[in-house]
C-alpha positions as YAML, in Angstrom:
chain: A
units: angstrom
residues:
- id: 1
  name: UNK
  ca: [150.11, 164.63, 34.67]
- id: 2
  name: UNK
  ca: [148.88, 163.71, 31.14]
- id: 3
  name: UNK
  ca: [145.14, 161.81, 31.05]
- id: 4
  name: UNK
  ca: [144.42, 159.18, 28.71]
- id: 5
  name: UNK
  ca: [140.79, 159.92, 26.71]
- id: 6
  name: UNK
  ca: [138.62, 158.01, 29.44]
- id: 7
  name: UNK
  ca: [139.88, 161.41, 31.63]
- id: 8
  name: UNK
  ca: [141.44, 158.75, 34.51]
- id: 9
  name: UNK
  ca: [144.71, 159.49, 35.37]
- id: 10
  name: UNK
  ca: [147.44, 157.55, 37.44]
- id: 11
  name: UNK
  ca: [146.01, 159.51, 40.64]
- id: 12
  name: UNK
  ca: [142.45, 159.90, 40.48]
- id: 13
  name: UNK
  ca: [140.28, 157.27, 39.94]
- id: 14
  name: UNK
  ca: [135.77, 157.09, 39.20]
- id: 15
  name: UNK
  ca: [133.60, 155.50, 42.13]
- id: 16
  name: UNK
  ca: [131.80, 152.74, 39.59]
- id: 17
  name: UNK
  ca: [130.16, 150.84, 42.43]
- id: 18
  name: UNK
  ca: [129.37, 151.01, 46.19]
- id: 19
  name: UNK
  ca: [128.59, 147.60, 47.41]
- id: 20
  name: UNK
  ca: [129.11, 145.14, 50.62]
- id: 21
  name: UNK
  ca: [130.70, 147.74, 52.26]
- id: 22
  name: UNK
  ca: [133.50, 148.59, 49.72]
- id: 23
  name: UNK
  ca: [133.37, 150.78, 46.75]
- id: 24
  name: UNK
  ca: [134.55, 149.89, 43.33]
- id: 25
  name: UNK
  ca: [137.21, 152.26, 41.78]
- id: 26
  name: UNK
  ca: [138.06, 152.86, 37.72]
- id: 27
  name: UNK
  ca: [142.08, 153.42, 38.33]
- id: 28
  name: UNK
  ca: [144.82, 154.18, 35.40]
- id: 29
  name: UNK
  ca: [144.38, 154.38, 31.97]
- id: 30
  name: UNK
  ca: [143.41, 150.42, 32.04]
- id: 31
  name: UNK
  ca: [140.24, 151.51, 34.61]
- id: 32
  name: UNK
  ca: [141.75, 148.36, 36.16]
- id: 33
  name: UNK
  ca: [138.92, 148.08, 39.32]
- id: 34
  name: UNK
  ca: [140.27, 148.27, 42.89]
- id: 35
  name: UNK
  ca: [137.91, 147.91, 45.55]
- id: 36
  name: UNK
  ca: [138.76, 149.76, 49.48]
- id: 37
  name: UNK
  ca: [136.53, 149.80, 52.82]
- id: 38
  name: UNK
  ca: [133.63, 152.99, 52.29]
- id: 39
  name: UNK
  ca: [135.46, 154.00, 55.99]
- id: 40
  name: UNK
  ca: [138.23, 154.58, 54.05]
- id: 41
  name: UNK
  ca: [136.81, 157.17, 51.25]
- id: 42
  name: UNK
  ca: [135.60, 160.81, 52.46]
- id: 43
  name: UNK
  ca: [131.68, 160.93, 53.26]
- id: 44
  name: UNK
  ca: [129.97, 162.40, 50.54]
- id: 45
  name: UNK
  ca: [131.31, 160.24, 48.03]
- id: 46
  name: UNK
  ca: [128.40, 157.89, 45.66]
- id: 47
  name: UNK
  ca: [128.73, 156.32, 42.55]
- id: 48
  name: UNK
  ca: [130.36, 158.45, 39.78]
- id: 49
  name: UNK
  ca: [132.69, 160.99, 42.42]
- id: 50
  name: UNK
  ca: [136.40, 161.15, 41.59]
- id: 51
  name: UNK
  ca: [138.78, 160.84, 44.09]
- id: 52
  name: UNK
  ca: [142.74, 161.91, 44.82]
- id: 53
  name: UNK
  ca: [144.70, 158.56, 45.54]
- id: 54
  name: UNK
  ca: [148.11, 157.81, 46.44]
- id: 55
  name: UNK
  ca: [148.47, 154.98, 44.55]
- id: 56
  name: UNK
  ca: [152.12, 154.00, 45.17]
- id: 57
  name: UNK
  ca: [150.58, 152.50, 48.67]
- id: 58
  name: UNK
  ca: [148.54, 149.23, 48.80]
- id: 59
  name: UNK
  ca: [145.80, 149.78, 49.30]
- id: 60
  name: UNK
  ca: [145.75, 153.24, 47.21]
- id: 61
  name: UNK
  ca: [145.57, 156.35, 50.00]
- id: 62
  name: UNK
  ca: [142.43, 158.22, 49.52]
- id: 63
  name: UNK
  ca: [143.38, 161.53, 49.44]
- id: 64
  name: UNK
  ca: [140.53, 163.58, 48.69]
- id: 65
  name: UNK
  ca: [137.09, 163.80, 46.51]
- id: 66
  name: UNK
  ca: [138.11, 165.97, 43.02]
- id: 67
  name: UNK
  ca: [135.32, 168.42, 42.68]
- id: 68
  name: UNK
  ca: [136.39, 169.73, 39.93]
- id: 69
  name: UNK
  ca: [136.45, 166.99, 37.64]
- id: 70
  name: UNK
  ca: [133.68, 165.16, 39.95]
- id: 71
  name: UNK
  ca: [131.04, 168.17, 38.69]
- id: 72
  name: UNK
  ca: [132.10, 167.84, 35.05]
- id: 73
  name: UNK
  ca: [132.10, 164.32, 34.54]
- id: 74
  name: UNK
  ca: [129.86, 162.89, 36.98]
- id: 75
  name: UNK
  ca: [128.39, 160.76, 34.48]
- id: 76
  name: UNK
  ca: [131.37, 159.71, 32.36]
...
């Protein structure tokens, strides 16, 4: 899958925000913010992880934490 400069792609998305019980995702190349339950994200996850979605399900499926690109661009 190609990734648009910002380094989000159509199935991962940045943790931007965890508040009230949710946390805020940066999805797609827009970084359009979707917000899902913090039950529904794997534990370890804080502000700035990147996680696997399934995003042709509403809500977006959580799929995993990317550790990969989590560790390289934990601040971008």
């Amino acid at each position: 899958m190609h990734a648009d400069p910002s380094g989000i792609t159509n199935d991962r998305a940045r943790v931007t925000a965890i508040e009230d019980g949710h946390v805020v995702l940066a999805t797609g190349p827009s970084q359009m913010p979707v917000r899902l339950p913090v039950e529904d994200v794997p534990d370890g996850t804080e502000v700035g992880t990147w996680l696997v979605l399934e995003l042709q399900l509403t809500p977006p499926l959580v799929l995993g934490i990317d550790e990969e690109l989590s560790a390289t661009r934990r601040d971008g």
